[in-house]
mmJSON file of the N, C-alpha and C atoms, coordinates in Angstrom:
{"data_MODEL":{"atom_site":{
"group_PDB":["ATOM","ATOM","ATOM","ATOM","ATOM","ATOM","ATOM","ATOM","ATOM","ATOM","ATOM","ATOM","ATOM","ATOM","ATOM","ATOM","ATOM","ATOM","ATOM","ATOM","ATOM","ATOM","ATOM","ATOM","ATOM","ATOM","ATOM","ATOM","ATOM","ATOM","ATOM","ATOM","ATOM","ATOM","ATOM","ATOM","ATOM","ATOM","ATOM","ATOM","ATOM","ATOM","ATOM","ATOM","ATOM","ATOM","ATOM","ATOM","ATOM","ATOM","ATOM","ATOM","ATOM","ATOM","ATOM","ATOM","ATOM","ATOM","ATOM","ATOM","ATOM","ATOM","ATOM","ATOM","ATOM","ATOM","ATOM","ATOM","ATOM","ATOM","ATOM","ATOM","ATOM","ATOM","ATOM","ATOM","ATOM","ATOM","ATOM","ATOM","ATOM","ATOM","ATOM","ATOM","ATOM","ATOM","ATOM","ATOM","ATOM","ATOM","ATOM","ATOM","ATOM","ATOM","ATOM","ATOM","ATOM","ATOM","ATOM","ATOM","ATOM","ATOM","ATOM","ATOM","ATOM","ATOM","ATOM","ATOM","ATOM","ATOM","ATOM","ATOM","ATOM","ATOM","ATOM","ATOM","ATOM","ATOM","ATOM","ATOM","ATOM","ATOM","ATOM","ATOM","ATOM","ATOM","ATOM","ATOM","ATOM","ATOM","ATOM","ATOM","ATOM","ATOM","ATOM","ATOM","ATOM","ATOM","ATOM","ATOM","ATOM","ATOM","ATOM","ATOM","ATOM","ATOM","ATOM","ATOM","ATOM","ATOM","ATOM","ATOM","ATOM","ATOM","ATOM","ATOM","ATOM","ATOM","ATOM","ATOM","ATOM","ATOM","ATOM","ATOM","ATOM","ATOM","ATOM","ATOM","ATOM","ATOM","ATOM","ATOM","ATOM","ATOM","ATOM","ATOM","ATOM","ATOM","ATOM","ATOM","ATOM","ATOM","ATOM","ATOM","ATOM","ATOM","ATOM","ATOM","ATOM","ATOM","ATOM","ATOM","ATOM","ATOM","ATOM","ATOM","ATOM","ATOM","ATOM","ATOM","ATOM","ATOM","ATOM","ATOM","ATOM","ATOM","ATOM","ATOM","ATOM","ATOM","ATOM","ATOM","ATOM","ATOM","ATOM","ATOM","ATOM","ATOM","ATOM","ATOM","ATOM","ATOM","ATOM","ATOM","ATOM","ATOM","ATOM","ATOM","ATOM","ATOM","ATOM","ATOM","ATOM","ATOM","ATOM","ATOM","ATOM"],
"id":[1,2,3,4,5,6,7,8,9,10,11,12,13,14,15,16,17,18,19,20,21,22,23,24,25,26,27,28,29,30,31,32,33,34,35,36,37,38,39,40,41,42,43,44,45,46,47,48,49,50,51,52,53,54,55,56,57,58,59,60,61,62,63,64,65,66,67,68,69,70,71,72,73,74,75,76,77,78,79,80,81,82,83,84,85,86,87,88,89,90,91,92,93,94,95,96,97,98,99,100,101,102,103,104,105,106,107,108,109,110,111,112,113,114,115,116,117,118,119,120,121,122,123,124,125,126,127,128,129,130,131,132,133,134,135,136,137,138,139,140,141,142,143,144,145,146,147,148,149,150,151,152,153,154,155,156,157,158,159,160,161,162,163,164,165,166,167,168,169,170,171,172,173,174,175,176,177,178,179,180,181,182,183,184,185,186,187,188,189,190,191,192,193,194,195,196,197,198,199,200,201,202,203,204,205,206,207,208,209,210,211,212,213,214,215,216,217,218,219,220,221,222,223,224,225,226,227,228,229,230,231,232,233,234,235,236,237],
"type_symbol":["N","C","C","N","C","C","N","C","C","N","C","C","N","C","C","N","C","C","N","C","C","N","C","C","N","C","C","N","C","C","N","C","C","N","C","C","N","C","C","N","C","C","N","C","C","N","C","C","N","C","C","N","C","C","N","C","C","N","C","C","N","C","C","N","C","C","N","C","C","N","C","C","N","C","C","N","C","C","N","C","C","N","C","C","N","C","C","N","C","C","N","C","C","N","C","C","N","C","C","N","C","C","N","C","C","N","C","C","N","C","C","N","C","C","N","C","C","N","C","C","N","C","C","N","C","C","N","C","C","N","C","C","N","C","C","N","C","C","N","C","C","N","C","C","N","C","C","N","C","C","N","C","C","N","C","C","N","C","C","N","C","C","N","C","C","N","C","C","N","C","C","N","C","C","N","C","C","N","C","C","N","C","C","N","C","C","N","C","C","N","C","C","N","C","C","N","C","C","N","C","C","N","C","C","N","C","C","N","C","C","N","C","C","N","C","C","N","C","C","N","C","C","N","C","C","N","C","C","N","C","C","N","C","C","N","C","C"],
"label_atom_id":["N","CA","C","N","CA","C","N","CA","C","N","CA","C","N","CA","C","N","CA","C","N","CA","C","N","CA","C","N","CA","C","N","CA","C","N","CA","C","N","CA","C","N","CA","C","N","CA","C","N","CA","C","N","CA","C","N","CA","C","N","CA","C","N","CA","C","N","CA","C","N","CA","C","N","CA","C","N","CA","C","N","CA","C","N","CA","C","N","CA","C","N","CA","C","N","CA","C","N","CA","C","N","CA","C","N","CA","C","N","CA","C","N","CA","C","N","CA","C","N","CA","C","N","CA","C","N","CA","C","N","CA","C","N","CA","C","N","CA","C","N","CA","C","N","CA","C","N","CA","C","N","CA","C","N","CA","C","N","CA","C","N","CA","C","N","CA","C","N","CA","C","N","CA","C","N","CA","C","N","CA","C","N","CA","C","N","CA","C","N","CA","C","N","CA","C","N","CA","C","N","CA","C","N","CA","C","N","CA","C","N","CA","C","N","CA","C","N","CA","C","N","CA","C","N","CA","C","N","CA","C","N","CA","C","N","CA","C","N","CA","C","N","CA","C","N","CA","C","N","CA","C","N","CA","C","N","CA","C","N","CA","C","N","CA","C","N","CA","C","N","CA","C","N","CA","C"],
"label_alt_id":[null,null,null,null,null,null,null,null,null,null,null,null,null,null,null,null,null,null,null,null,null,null,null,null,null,null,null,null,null,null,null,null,null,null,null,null,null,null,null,null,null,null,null,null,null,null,null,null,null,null,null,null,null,null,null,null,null,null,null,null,null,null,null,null,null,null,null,null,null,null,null,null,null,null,null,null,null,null,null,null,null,null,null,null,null,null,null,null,null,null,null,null,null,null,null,null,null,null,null,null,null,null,null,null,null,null,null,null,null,null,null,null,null,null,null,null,null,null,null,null,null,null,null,null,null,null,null,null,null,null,null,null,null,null,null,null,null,null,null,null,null,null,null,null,null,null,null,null,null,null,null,null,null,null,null,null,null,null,null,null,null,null,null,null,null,null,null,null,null,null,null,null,null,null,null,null,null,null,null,null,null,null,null,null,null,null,null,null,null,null,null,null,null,null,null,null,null,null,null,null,null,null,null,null,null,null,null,null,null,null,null,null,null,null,null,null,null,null,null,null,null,null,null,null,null,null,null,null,null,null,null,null,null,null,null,null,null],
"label_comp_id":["UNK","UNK","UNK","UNK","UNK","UNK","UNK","UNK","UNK","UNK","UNK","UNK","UNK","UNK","UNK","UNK","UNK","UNK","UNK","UNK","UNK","UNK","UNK","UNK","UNK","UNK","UNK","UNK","UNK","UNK","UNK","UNK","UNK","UNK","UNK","UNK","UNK","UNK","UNK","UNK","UNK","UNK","UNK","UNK","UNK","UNK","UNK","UNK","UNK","UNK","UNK","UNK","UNK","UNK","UNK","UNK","UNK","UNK","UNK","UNK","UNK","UNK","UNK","UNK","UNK","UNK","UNK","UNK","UNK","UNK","UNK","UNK","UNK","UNK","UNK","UNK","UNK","UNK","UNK","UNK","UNK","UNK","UNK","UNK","UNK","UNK","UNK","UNK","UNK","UNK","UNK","UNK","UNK","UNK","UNK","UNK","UNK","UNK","UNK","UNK","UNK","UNK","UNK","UNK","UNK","UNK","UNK","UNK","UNK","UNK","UNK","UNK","UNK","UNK","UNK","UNK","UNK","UNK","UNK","UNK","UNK","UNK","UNK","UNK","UNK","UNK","UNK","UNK","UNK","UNK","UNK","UNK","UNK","UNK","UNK","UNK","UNK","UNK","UNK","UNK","UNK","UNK","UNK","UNK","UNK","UNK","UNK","UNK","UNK","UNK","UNK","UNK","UNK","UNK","UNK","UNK","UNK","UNK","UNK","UNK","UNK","UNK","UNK","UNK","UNK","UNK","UNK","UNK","UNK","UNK","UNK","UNK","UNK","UNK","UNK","UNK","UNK","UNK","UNK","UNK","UNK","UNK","UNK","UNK","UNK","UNK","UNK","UNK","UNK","UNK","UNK","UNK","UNK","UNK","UNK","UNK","UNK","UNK","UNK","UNK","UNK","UNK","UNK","UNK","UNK","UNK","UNK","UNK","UNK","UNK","UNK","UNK","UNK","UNK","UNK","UNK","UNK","UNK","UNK","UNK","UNK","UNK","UNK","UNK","UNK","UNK","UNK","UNK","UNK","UNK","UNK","UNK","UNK","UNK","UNK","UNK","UNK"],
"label_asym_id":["A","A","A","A","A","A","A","A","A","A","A","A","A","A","A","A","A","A","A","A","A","A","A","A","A","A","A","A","A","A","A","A","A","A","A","A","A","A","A","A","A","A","A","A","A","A","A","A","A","A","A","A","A","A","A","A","A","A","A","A","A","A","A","A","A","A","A","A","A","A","A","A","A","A","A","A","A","A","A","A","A","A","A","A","A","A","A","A","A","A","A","A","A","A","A","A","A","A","A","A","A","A","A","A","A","A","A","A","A","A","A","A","A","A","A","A","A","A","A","A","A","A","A","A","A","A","A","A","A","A","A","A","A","A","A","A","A","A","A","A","A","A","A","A","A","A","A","A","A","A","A","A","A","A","A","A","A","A","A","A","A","A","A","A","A","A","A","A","A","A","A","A","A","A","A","A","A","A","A","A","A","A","A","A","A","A","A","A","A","A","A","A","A","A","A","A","A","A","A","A","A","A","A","A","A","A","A","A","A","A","A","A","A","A","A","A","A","A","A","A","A","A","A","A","A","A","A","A","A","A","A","A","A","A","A","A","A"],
"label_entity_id":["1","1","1","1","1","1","1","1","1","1","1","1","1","1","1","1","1","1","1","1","1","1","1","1","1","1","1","1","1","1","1","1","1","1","1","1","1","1","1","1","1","1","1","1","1","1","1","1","1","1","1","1","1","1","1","1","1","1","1","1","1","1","1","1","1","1","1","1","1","1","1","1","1","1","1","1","1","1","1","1","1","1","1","1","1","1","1","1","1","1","1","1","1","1","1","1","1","1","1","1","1","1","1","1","1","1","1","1","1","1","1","1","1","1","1","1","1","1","1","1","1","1","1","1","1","1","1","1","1","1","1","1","1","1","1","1","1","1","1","1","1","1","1","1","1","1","1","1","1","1","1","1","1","1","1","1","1","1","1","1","1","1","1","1","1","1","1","1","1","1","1","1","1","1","1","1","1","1","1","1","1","1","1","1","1","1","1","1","1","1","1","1","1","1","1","1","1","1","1","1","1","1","1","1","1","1","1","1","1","1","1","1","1","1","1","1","1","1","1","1","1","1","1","1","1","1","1","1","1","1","1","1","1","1","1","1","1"],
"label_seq_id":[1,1,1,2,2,2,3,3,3,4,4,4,5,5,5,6,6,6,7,7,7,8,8,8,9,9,9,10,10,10,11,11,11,12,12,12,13,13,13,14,14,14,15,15,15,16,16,16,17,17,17,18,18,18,19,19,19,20,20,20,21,21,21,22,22,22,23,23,23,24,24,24,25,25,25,26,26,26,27,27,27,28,28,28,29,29,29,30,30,30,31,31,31,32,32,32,33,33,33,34,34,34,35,35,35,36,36,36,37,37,37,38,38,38,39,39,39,40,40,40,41,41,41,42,42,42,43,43,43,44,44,44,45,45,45,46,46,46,47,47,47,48,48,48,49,49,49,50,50,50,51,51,51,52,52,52,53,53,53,54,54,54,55,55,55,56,56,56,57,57,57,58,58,58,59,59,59,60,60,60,61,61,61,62,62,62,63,63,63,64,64,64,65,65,65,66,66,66,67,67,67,68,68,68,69,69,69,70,70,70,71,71,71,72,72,72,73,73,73,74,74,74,75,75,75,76,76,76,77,77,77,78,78,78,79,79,79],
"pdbx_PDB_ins_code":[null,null,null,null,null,null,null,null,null,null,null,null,null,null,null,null,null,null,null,null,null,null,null,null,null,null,null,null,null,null,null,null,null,null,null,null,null,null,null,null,null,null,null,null,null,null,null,null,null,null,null,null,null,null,null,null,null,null,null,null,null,null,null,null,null,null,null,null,null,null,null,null,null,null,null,null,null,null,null,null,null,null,null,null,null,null,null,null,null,null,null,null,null,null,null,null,null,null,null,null,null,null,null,null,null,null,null,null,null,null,null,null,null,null,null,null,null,null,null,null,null,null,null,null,null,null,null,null,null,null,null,null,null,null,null,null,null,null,null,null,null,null,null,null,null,null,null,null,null,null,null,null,null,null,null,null,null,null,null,null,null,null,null,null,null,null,null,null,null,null,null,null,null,null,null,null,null,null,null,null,null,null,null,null,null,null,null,null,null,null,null,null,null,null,null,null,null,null,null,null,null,null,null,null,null,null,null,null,null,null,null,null,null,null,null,null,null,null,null,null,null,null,null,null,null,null,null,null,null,null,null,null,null,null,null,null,null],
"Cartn_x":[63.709,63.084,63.704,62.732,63.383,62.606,62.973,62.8,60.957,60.888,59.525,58.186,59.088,58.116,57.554,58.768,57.915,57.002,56.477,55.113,54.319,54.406,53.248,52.958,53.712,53.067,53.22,52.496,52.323,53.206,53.747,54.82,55.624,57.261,58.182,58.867,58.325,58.858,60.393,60.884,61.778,62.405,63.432,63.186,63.736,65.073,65.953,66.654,67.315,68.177,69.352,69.615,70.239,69.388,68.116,67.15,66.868,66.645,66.182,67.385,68.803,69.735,69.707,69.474,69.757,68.57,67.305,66.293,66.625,66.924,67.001,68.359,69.263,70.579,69.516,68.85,68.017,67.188,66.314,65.294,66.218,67.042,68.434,67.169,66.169,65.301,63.983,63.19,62.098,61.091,60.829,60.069,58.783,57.867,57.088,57.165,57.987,58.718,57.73,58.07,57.504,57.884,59.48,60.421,60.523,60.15,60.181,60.603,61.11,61.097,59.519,59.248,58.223,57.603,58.671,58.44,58.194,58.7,58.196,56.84,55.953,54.294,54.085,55.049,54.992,55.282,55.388,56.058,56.911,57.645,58.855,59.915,60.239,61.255,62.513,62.908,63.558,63.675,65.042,65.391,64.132,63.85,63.281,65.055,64.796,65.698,66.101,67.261,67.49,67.306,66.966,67.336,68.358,68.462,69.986,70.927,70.951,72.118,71.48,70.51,69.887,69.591,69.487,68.431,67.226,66.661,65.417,63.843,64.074,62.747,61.12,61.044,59.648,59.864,61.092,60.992,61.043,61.457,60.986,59.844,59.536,57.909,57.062,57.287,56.336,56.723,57.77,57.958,57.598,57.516,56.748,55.222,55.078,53.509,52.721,53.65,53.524,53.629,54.453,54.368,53.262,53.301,51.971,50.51,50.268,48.865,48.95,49.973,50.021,50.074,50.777,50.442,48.806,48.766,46.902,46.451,46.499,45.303,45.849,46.646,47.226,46.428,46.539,45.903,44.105,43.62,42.428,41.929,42.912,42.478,42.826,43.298,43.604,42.269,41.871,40.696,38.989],
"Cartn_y":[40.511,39.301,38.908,38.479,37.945,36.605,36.075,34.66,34.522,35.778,35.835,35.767,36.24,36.193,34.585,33.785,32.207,32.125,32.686,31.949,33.068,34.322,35.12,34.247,34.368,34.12,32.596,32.599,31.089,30.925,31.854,32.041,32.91,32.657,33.239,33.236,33.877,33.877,35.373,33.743,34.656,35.09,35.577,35.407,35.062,34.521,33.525,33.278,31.777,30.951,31.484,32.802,33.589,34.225,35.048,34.954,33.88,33.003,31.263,31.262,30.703,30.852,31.528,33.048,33.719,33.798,33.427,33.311,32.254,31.043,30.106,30.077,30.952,30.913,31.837,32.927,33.525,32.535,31.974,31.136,29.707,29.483,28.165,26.829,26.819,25.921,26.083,24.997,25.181,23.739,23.699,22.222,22.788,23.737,23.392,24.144,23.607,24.629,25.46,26.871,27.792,28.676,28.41,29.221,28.525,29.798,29.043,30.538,30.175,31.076,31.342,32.341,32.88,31.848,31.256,30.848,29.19,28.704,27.635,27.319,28.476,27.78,27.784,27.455,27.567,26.09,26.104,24.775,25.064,26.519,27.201,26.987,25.692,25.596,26.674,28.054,28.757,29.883,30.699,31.705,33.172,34.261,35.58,35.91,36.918,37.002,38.97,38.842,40.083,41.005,42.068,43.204,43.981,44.008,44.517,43.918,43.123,42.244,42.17,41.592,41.207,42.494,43.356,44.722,44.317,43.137,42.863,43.417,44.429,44.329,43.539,43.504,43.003,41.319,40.708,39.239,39.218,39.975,40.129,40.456,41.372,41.231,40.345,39.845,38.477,37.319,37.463,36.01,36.497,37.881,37.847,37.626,38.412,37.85,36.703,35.686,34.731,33.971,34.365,33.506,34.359,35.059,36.266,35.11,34.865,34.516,32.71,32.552,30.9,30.883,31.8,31.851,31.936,32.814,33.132,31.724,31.516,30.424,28.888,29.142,27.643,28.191,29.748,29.949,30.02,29.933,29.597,28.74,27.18,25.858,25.44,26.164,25.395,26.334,26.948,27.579,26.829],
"Cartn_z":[-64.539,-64.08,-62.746,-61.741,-60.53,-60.11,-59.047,-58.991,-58.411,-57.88,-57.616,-58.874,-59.776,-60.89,-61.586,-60.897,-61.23,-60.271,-59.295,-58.543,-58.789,-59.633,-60.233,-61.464,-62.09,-64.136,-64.135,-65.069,-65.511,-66.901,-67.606,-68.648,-68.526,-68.455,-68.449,-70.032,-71.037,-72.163,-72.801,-73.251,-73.912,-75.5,-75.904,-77.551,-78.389,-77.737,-78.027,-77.029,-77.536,-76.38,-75.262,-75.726,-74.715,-73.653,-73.644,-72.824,-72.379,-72.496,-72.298,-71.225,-71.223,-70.742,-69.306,-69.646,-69.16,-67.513,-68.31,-67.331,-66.243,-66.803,-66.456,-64.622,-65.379,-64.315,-63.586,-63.25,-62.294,-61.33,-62.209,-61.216,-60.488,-61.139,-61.009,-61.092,-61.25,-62.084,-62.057,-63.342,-63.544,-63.943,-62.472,-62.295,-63.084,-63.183,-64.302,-65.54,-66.096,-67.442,-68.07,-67.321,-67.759,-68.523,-68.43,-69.465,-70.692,-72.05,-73.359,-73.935,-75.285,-76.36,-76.831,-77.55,-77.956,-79.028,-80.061,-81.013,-80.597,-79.206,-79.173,-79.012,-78.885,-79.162,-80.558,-81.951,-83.358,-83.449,-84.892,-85.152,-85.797,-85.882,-86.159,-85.219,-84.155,-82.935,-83.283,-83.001,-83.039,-82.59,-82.503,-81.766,-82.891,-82.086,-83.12,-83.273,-84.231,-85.182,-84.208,-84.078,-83.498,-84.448,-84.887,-85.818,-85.607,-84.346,-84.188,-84.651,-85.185,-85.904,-87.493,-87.717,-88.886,-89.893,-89.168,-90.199,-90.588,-90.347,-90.845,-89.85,-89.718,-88.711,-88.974,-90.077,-90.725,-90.576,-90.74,-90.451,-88.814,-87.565,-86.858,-85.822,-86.96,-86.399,-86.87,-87.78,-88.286,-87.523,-87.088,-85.945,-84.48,-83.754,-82.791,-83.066,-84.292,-84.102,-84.287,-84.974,-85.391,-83.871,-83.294,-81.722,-80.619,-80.529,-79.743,-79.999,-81.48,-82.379,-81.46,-81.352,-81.072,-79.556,-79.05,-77.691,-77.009,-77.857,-77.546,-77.919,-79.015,-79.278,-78.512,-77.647,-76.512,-75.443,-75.08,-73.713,-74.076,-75.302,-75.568,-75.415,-75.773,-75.334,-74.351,-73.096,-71.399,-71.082,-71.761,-70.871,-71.184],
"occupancy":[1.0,1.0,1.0,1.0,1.0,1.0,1.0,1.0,1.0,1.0,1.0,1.0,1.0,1.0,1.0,1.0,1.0,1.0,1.0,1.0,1.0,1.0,1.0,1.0,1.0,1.0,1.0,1.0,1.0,1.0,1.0,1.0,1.0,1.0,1.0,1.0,1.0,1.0,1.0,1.0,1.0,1.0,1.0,1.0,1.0,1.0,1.0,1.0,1.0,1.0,1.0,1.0,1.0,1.0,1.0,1.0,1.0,1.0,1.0,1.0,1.0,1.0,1.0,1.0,1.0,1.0,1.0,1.0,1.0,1.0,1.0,1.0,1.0,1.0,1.0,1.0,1.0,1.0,1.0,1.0,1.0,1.0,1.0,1.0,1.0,1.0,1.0,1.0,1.0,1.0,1.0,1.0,1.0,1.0,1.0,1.0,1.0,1.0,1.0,1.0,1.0,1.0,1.0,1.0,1.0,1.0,1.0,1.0,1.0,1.0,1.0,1.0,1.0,1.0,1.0,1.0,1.0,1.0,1.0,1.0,1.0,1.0,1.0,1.0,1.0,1.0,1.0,1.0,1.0,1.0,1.0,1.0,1.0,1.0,1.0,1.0,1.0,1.0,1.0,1.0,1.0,1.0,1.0,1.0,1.0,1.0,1.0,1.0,1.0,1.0,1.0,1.0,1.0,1.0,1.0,1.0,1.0,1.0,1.0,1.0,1.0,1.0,1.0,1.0,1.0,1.0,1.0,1.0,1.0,1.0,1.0,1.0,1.0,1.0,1.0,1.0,1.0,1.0,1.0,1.0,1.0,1.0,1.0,1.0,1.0,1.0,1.0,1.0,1.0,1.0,1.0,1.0,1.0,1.0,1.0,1.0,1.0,1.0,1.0,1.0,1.0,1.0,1.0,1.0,1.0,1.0,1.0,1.0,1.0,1.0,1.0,1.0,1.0,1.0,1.0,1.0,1.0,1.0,1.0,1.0,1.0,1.0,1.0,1.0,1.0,1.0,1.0,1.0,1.0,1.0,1.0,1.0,1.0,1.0,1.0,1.0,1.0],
"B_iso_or_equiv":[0.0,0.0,0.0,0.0,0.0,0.0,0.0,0.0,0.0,0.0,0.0,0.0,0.0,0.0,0.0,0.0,0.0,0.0,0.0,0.0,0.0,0.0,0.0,0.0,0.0,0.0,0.0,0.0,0.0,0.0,0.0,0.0,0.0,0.0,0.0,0.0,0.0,0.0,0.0,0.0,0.0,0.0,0.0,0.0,0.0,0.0,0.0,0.0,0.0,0.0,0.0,0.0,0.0,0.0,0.0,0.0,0.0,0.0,0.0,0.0,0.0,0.0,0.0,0.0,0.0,0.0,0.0,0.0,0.0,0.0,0.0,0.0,0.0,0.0,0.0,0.0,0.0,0.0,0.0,0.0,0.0,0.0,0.0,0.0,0.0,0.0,0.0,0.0,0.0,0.0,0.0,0.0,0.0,0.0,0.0,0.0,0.0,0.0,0.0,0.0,0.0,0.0,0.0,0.0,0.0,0.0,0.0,0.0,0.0,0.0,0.0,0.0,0.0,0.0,0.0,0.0,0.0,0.0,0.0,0.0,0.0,0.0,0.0,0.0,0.0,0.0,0.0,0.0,0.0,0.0,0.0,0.0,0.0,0.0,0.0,0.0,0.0,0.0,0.0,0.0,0.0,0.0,0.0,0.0,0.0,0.0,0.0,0.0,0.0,0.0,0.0,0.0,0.0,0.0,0.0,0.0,0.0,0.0,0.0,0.0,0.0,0.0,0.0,0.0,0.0,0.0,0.0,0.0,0.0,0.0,0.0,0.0,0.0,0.0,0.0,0.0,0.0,0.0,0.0,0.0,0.0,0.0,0.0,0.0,0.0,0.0,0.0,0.0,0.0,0.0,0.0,0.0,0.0,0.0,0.0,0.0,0.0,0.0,0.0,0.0,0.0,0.0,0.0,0.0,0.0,0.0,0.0,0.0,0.0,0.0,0.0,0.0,0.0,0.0,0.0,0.0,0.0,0.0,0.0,0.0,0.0,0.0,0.0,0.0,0.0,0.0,0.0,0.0,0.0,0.0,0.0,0.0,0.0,0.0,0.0,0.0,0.0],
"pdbx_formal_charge":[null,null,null,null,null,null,null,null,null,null,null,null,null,null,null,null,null,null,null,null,null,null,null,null,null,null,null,null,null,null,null,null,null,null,null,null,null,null,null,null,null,null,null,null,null,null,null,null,null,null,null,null,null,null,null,null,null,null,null,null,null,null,null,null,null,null,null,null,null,null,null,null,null,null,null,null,null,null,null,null,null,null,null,null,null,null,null,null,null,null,null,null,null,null,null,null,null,null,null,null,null,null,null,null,null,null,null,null,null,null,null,null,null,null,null,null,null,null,null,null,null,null,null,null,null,null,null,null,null,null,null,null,null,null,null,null,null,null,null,null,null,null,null,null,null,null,null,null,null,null,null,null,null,null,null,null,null,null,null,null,null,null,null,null,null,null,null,null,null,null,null,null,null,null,null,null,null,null,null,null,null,null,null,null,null,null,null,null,null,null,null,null,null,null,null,null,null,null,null,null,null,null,null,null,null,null,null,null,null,null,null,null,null,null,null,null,null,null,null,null,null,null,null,null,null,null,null,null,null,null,null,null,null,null,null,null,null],
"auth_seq_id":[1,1,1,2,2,2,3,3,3,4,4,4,5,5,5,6,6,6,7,7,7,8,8,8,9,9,9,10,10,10,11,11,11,12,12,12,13,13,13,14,14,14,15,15,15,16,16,16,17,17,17,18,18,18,19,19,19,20,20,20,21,21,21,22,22,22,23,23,23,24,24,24,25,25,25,26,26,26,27,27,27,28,28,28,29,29,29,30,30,30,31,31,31,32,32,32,33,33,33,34,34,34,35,35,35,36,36,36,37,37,37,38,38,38,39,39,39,40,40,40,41,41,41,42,42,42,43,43,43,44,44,44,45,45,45,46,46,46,47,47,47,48,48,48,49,49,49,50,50,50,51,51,51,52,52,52,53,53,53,54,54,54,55,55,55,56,56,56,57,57,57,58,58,58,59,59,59,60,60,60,61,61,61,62,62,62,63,63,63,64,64,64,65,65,65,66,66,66,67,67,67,68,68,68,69,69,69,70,70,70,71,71,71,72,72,72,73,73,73,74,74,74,75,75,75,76,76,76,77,77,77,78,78,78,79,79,79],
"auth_comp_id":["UNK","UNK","UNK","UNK","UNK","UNK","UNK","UNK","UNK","UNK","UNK","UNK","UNK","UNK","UNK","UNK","UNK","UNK","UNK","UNK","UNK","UNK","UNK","UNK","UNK","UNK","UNK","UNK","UNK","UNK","UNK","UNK","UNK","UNK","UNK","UNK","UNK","UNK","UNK","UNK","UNK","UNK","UNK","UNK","UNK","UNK","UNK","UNK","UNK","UNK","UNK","UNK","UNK","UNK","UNK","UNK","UNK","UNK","UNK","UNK","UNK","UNK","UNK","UNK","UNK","UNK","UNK","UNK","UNK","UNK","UNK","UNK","UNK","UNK","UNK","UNK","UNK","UNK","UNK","UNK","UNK","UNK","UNK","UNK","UNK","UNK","UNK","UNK","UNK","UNK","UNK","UNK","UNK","UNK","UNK","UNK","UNK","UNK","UNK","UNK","UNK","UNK","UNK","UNK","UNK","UNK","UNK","UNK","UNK","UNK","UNK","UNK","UNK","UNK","UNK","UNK","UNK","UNK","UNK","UNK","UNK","UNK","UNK","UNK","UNK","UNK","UNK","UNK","UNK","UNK","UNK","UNK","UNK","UNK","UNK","UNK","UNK","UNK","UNK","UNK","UNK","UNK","UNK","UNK","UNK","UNK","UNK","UNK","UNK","UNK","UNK","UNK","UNK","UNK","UNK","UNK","UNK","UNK","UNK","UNK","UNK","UNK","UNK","UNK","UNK","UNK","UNK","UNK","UNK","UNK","UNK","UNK","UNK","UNK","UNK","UNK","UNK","UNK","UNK","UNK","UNK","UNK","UNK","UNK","UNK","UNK","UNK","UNK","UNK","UNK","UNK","UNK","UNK","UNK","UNK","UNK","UNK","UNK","UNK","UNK","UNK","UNK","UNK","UNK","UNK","UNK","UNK","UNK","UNK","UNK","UNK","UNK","UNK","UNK","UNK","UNK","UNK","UNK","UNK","UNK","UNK","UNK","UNK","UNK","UNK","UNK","UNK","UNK","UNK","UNK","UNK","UNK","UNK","UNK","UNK","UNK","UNK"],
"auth_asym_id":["A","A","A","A","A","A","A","A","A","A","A","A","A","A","A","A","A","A","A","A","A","A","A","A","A","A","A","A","A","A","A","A","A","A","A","A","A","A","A","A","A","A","A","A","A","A","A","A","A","A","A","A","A","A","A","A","A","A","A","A","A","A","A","A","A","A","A","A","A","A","A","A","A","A","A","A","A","A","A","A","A","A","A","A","A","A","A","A","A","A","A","A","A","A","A","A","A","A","A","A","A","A","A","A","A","A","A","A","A","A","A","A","A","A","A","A","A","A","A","A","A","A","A","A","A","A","A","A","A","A","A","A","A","A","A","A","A","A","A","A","A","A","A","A","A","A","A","A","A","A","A","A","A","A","A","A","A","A","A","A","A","A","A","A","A","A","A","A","A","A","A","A","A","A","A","A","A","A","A","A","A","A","A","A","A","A","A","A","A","A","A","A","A","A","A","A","A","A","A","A","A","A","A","A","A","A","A","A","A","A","A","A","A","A","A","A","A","A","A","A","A","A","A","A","A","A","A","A","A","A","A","A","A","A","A","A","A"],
"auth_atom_id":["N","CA","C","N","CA","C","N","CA","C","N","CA","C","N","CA","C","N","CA","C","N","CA","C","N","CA","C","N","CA","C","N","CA","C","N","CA","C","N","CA","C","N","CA","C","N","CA","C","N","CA","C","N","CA","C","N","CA","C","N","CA","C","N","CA","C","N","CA","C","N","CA","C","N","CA","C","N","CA","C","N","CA","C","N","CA","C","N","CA","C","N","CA","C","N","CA","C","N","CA","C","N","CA","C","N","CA","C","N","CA","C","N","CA","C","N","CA","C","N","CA","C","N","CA","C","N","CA","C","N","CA","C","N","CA","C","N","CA","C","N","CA","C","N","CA","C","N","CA","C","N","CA","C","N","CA","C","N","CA","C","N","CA","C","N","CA","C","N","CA","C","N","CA","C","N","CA","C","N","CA","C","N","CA","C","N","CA","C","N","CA","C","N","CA","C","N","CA","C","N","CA","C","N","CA","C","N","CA","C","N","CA","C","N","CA","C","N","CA","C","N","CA","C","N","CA","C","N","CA","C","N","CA","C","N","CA","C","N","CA","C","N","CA","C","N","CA","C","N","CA","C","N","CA","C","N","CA","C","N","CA","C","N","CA","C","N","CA","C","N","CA","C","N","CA","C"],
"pdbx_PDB_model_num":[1,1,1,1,1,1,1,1,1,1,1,1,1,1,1,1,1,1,1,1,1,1,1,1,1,1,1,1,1,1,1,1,1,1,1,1,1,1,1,1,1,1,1,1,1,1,1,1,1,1,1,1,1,1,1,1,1,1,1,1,1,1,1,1,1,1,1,1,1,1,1,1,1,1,1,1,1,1,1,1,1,1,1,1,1,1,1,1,1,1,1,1,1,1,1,1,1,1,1,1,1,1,1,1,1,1,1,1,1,1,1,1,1,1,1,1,1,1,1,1,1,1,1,1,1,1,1,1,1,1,1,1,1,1,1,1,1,1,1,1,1,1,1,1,1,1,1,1,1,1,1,1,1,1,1,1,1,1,1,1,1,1,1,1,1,1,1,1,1,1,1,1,1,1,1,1,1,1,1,1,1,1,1,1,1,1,1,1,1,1,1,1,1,1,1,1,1,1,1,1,1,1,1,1,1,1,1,1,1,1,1,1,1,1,1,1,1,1,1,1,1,1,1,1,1,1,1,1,1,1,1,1,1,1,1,1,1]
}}}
């Protein structure tokens, strides 16, 4: 990610608060908060679950897709 990529995309998503973090010290800010976790278009407010730590891959993929499905259906209603 580089700082140019805030005046391409209109979402800078990440997949937990260390990405979040991490984006954030790159761009050094974000007047129209475009940086979010995946899961904040849920009403799940939370980090995805690493599997590299967890072993769970299946509760991982149910929380990307669970945020992917909510992402879509937000960029369904600005349109």
């Amino acid at each position: 990610m580089s700082r140019k990529d805030y005046v391409v995309y209109d979402y800078l998503i990440g997949m937990d608060s260390m990405n979040l973090r991490n984006m954030l010290r790159i761009l050094k800010e974000d007047p129209k908060h475009k940086c979010c976790r995946l899961l904040d278009f849920t009403d799940h407010l939370q980090d995805i679950a690493d599997p590299w730590y967890t072993g769970d891959f299946e509760r991982t993929y149910q929380q990307i897709d669970q945020g992917c499905r909510a992402l879509l259906e937000k960029i369904r209603k600005e349109r």
